[in-house]
C-alpha positions as CSV (number, residue, x, y, z in Angstrom):
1,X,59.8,-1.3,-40.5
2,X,59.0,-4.2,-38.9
3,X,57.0,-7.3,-40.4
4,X,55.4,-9.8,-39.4
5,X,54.8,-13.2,-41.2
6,X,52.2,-15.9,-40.5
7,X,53.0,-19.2,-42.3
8,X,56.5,-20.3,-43.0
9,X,55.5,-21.7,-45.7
10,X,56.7,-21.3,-49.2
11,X,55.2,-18.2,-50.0
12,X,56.1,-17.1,-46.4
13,X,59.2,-18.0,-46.1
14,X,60.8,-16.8,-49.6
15,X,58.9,-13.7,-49.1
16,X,59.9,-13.2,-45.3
17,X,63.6,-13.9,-46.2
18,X,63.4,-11.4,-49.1
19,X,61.4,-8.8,-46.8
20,X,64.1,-9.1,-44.5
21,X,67.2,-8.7,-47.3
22,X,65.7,-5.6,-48.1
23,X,66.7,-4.1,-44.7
24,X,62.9,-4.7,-43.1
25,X,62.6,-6.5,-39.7
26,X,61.1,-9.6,-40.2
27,X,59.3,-12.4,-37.9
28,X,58.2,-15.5,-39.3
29,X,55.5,-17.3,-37.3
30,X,54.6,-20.9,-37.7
31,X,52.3,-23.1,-35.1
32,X,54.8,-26.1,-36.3
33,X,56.8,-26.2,-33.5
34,X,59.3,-28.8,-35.6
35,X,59.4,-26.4,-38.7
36,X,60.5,-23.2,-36.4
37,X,63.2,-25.8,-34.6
38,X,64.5,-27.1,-38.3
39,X,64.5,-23.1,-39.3
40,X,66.5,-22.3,-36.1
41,X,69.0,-24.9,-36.7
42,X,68.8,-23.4,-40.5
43,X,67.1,-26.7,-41.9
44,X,64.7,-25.4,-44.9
45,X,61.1,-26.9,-45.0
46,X,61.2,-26.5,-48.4
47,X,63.6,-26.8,-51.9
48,X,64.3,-23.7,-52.9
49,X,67.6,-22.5,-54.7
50,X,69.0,-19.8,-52.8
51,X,66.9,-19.9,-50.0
52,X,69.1,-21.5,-47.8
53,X,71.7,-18.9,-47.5
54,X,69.5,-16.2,-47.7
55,X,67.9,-17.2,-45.0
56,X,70.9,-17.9,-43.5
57,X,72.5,-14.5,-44.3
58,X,69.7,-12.6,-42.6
59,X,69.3,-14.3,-39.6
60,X,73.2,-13.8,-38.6
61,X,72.4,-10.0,-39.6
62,X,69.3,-10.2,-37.3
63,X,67.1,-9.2,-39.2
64,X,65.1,-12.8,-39.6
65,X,63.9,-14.5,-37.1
66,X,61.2,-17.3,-36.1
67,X,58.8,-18.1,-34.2
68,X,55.8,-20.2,-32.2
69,X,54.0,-17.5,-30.6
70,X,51.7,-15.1,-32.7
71,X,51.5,-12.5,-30.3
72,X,55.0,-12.0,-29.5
73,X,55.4,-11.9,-33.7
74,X,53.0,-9.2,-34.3
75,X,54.0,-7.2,-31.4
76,X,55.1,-3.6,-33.2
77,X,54.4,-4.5,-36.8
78,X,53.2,-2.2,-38.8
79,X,52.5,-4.9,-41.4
80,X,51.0,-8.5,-40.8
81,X,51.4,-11.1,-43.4
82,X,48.6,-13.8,-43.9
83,X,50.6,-16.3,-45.9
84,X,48.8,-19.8,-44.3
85,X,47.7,-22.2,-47.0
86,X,44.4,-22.1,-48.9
87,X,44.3,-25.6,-50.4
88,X,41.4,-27.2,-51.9
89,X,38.3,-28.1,-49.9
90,X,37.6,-31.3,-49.5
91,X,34.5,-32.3,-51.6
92,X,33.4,-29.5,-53.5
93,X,37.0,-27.9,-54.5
94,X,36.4,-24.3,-53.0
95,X,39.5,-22.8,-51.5
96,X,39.7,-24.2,-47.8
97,X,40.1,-20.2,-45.9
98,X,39.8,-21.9,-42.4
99,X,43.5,-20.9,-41.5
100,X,43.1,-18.1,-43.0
101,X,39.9,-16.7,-40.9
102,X,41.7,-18.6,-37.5
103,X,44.7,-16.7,-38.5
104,X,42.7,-13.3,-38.7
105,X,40.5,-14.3,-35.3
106,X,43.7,-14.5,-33.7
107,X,45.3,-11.0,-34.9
108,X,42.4,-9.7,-33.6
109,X,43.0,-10.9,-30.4
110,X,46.2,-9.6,-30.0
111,X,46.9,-6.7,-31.7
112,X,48.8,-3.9,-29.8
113,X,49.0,-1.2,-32.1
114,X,48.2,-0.1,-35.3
115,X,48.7,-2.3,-38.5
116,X,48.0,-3.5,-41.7
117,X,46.9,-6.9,-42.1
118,X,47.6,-8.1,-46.2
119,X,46.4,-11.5,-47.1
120,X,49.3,-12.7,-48.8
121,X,47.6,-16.6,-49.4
122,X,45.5,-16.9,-52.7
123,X,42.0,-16.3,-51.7
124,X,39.0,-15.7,-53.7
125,X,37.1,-12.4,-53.9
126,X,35.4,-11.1,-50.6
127,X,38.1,-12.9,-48.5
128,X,39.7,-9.2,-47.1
129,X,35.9,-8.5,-46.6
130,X,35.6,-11.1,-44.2
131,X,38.8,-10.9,-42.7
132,X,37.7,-7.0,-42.2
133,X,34.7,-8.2,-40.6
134,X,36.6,-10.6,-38.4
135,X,39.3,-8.2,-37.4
136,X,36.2,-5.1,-36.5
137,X,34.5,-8.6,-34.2
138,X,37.4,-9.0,-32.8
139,X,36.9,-6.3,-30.1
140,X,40.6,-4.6,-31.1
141,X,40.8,-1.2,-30.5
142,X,44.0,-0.1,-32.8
143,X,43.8,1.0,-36.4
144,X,43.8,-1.5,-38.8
145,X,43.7,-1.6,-42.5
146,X,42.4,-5.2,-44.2
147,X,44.9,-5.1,-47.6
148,X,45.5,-7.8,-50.7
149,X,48.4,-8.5,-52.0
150,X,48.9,-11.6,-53.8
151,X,52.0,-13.2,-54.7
152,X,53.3,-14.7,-58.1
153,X,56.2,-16.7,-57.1
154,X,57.2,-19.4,-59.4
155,X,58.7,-22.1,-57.7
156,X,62.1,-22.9,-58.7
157,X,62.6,-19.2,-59.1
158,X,61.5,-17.6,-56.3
159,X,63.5,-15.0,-55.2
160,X,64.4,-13.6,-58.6
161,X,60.6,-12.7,-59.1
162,X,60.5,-11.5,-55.4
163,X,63.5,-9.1,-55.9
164,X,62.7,-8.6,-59.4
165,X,58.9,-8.8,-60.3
166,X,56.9,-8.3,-63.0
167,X,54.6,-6.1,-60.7
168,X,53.4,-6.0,-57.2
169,X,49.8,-5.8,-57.1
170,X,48.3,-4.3,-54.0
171,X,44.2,-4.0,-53.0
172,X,42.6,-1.6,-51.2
173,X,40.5,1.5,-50.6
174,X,42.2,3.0,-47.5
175,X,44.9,5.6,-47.6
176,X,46.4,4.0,-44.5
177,X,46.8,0.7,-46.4
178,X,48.5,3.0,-49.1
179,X,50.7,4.2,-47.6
180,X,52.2,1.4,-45.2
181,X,52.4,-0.9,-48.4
182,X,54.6,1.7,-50.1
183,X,56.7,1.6,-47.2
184,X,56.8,-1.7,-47.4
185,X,58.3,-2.3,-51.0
186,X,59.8,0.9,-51.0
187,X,63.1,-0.7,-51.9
188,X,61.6,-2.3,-55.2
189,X,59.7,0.9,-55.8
190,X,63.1,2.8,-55.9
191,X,64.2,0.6,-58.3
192,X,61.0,1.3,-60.6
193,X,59.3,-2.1,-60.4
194,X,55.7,-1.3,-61.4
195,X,53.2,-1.5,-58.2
196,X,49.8,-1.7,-59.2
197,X,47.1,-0.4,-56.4
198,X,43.9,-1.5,-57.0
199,X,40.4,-2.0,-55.6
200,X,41.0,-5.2,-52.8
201,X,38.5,-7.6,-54.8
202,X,40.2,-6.4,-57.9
203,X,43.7,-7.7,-56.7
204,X,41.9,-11.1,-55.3
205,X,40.6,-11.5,-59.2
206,X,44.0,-10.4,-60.3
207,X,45.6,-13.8,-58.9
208,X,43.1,-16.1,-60.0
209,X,42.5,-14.4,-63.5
210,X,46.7,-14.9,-63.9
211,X,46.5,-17.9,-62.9
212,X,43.8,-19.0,-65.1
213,X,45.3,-17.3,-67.9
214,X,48.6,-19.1,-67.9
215,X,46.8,-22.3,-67.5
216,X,44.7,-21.7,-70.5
217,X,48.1,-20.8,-72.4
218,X,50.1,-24.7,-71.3
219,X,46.7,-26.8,-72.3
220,X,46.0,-24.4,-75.5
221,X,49.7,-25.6,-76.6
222,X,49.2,-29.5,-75.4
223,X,45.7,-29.7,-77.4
224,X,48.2,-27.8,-80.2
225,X,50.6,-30.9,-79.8
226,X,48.0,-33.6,-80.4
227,X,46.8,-31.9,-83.9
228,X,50.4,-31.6,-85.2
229,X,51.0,-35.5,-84.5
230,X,48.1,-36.0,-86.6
231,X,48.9,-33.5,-89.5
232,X,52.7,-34.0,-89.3
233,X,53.9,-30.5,-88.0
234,X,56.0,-29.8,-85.1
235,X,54.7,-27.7,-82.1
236,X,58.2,-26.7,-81.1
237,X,57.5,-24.6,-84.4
238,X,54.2,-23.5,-83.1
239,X,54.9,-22.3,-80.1
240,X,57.7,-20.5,-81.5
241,X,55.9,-18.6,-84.7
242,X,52.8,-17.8,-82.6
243,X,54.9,-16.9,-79.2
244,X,57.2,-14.3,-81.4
245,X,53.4,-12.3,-81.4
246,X,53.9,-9.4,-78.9
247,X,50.4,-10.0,-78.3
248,X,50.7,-13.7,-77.3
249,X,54.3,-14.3,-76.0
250,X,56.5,-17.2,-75.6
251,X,56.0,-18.8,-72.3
252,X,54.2,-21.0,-71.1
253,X,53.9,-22.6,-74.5
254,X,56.0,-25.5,-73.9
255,X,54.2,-28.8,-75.1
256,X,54.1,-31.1,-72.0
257,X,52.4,-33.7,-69.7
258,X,50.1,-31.2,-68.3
259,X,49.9,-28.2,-65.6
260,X,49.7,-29.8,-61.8
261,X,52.0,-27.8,-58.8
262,X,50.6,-25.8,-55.7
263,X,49.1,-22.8,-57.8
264,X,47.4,-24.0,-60.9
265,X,45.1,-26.9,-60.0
266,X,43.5,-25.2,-56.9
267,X,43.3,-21.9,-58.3
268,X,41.3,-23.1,-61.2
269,X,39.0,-25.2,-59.2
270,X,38.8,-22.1,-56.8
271,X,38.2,-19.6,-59.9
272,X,35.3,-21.8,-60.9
273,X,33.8,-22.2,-57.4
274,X,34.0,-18.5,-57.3
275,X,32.3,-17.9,-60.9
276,X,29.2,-20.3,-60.0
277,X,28.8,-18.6,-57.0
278,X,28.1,-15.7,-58.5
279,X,26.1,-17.3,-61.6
280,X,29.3,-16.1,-64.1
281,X,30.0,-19.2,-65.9
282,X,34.0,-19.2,-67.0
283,X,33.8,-21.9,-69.8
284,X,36.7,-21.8,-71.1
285,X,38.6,-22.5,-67.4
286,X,36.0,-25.1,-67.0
287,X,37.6,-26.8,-70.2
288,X,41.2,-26.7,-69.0
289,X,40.5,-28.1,-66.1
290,X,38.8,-31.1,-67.9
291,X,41.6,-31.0,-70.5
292,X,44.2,-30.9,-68.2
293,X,43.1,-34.0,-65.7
294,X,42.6,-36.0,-69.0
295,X,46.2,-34.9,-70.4
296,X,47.9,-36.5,-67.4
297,X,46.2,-40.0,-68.2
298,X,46.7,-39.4,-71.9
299,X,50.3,-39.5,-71.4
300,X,50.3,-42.7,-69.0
301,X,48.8,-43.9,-72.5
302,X,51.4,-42.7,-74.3
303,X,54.2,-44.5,-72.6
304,X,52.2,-47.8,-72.8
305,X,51.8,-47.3,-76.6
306,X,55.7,-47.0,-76.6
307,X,56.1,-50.4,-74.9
308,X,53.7,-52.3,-77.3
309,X,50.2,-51.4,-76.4
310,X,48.0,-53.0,-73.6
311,X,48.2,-56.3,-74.8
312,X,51.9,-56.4,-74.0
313,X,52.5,-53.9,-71.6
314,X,52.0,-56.4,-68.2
315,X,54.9,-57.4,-66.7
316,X,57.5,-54.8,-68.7
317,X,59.4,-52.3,-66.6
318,X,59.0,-48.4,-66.9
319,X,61.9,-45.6,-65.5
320,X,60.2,-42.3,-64.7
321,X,62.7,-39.6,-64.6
322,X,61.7,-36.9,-62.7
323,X,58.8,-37.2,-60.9
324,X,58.4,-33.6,-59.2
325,X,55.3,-30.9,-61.1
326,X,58.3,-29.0,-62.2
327,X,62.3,-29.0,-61.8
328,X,63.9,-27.3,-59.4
329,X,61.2,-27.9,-56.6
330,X,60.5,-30.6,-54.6
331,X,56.8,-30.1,-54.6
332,X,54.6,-33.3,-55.9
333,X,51.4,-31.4,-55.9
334,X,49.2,-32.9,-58.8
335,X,51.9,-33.5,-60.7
336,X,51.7,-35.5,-63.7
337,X,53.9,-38.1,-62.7
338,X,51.4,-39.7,-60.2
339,X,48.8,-39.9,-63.0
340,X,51.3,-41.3,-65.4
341,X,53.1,-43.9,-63.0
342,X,49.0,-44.9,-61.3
343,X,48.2,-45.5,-65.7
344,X,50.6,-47.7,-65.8
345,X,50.7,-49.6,-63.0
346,X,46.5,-50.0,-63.6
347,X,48.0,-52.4,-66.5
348,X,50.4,-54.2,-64.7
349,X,54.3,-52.4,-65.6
350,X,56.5,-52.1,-63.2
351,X,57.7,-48.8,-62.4
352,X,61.0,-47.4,-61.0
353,X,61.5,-44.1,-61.1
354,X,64.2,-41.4,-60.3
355,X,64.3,-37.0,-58.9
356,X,67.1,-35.4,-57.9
357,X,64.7,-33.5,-55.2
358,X,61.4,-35.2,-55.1
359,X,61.8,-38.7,-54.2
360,X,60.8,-38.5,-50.4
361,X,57.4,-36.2,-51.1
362,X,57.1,-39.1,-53.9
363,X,57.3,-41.7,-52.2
364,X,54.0,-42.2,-49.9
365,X,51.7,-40.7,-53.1
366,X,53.2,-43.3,-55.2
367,X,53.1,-46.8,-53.5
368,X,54.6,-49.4,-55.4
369,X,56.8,-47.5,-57.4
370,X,60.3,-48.2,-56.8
371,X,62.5,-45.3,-56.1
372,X,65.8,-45.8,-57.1
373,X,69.4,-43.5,-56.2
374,X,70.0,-42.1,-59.7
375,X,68.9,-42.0,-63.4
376,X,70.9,-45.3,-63.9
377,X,69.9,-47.5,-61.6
378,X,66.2,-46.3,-62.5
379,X,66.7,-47.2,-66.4
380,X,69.0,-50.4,-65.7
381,X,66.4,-53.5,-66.8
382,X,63.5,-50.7,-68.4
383,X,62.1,-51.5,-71.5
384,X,61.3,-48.2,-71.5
385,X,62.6,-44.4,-70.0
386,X,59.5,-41.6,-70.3
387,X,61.3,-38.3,-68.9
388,X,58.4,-36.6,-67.2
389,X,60.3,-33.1,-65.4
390,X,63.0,-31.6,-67.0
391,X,65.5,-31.7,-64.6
392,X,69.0,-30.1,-66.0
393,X,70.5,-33.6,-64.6
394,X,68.8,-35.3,-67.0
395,X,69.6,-33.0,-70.3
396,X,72.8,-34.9,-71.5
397,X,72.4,-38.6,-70.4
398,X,74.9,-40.8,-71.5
399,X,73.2,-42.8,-73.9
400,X,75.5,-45.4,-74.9
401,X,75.8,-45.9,-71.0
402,X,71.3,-45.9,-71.2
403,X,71.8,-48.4,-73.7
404,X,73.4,-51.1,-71.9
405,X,71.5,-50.6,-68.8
406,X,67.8,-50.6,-70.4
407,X,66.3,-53.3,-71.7
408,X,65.0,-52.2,-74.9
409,X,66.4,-48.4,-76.4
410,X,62.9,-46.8,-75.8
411,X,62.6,-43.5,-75.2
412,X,59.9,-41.4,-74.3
413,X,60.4,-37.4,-74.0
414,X,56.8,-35.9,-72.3
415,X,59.0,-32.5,-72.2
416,X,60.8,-32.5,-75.9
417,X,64.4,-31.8,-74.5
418,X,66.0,-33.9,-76.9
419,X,66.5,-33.5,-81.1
420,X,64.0,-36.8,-82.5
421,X,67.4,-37.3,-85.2
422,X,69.9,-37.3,-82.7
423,X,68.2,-40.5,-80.6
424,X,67.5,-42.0,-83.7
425,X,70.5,-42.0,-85.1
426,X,72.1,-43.1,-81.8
427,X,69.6,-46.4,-81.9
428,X,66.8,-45.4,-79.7
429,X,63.1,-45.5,-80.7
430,X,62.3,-42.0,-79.5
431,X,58.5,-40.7,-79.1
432,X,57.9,-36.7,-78.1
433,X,54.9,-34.8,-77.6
434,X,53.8,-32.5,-81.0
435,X,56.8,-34.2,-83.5
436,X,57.0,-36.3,-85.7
């Protein structure tokens, strides 16, 4: 089967590449001329592990392949991917579906047989409806089917939950949508991964309700985190006696700085945008939203607390270690390390800061902080170190090397990867999130 991608994006990309290691034909179509060039000379836009050679791999088997031109990429698919970006709109945080509806004008336009066309990008409920309605003005005369299936790709681990997903949700009321989507992930249907077919405005829900959902989960366990500093308990204990309930789970229970990352910040705005359109109130999103933009502050407070307070804290020097939303990305979407780096420069520290992946993405959104090569030469001269991304590299630093370098033994965990007794007892003034 052939496929056809629009938006080499993340989304696009992985799931093109994985498209295409299942044995389908695969065209990935981009309008950034640069980004095709950097794919043909096998240059990822993106950090991705894995996605490289994969990538790689199926191009040399030709069956991946890139492209300007969206007419020459849709020509004999039987599917067409919308995967173009949906961020925030500017000003009243709806999703932004202009490429999306530009995308869908232009399949319209040049269509030359009959296809699905599956909005792969987040959208909120009623976008296939106006995509159908865009497709039918369009003037095409082929068969067409308008079908949602949204992705849940965590960054970081992409291609496992491609290959190997939880489920594969797929919307719509057609049996000629049906049945090319089978075809599609035929390969992961033979290996029994569950495929959910639902109404389409029941799978556009689906994303934002999962979304929502796992949200609701990370600032449930931060708000956790604040009451056991208070009481003395430890939410590494928490999460662990209420995630061994079948009913609740363990992830996304990890005490932290806060959610931020392509996905969760826009999808909740989105989510709520959606819900007052329709006079549904969500209340509880509508709290982790406010929660959440408060917790990344919060923790630009907490860091200045660990260097004295206010009243001391101009003029000392702060190392951020990782700076990216999560590790194993380079995305800087909302992450919390803008918030916490803009708290403390608004009361005069200095900071440096260091990310294996992240630093060049980084850099413009966080002027005046001072990007160093490594961890080191980030701490050397701190009088303090707040690890904000839990990077692996930064799971077994060498701290009798960190306390030469830094300025004062001051330590800072906003991801709890380290014991509170072993710093101690190697001479460091350690502060977590949730433990004593």
């Amino acid at each position: 089967m052939k496929i056809a991608m629009v938006g080499s994006g993340y989304v696009g990309l992985v799931s093109g590449a994985c498209f295409a290691d299942f044995g389908h034909d695969v065209v990935c179509i981009d309008k950034d001329q640069s980004k095709i060039d950097r794919l043909h000379d096998g240059v990822m836009p993106i950090f991705e592990p894995g996605l490289a050679d994969l990538v790689a791999a199926n191009v040399k088997a030709g069956r991946l392949s890139f492209t300007t031109s969206l007419t020459e990429g849709i020509a004999g698919a039987a599917a067409i991917f919308i995967a173009v970006g949906t961020p925030s709109r500017r000003g009243d945080g709806h999703a932004d579906l202009s490429f999306v509806y530009a995308v869908a004008q232009e399949i319209g336009e040049s269509l030359s047989n009959d296809a699905v066309v599956v909005t792969k990008s987040t959208v909120p409920v009623g976008t296939g409806d106006e995509v159908e309605r865009i497709l039918r003005g369009s003037g095409t005369k082929h068969r067409f089917a308008v079908v949602s299936n949204p992705e849940f790709l965590r960054e970081g681990a992409a291609i496992g939950d491609f290959k190997h997903p939880d489920r594969i949700v797929i919307g719509t009321e057609e049996d000629f949508g049906r049945e090319i989507m089978h075809e599609v992930y035929r390969p992961l249907f033979l290996n029994q991964s569950p495929i959910l077919f639902t109404s389409r405005r029941s799978a556009e829900l689906i994303k934002y309700a999962g979304n929502a959902f796992l949200a609701t989960k990370i600032m449930f366990i931060n708000e956790m985190a604040d009451l056991c500093e208070k009481v003395g308990a430890n939410v590494q204990d928490v999460s662990r006696g209420i995630g061994s309930d079948k009913r609740i789970g363990p992830k996304f229970l990890n005490a932290g700085p806060g959610y931020g990352g392509s996905c969760f910040p826009k999808d909740t705005l989105a989510l709520l945008k959606t819900a007052e359109d329709y006079e549904s109130p969500v209340r509880i999103v509508e709290a982790v939203v406010k929660a959440n933009d408060h917790r990344k502050r919060a923790m630009g407070r907490k860091v200045i607390e660990a260097i004295g307070g206010l009243d001391a804290a101009r003029g000392k020097r702060v190392a951020l270690l990782g700076l990216t939303f999560k590790p194993n990305t380079d995305d800087m979407r909302d992450s919390p390390a803008i918030a916490i780096a803009q708290a403390l420069q608004d009361v005069g520290v200095e900071v440096t800061a260091y990310d294996p992946e992240g630093m060049d993405l980084a850099a413009p959104l966080m002027p005046g902080v001072v990007m160093k090569s490594d961890a080191y030469a980030a701490i050397e001269g701190a009088d303090a170190i707040a690890i904000v991304t839990e990077w692996d590299a930064f799971r077994a630093l060498d701290f009798a090397r960190v306390k030469l370098l830094a300025k004062a033994p001051v330590l800072v965990d906003l991801r709890n990867i380290y014991q509170p007794a072993d710093l101690r007892s190697a001479g460091f003034e350690y502060v977590s999130v949730g433990r004593a």
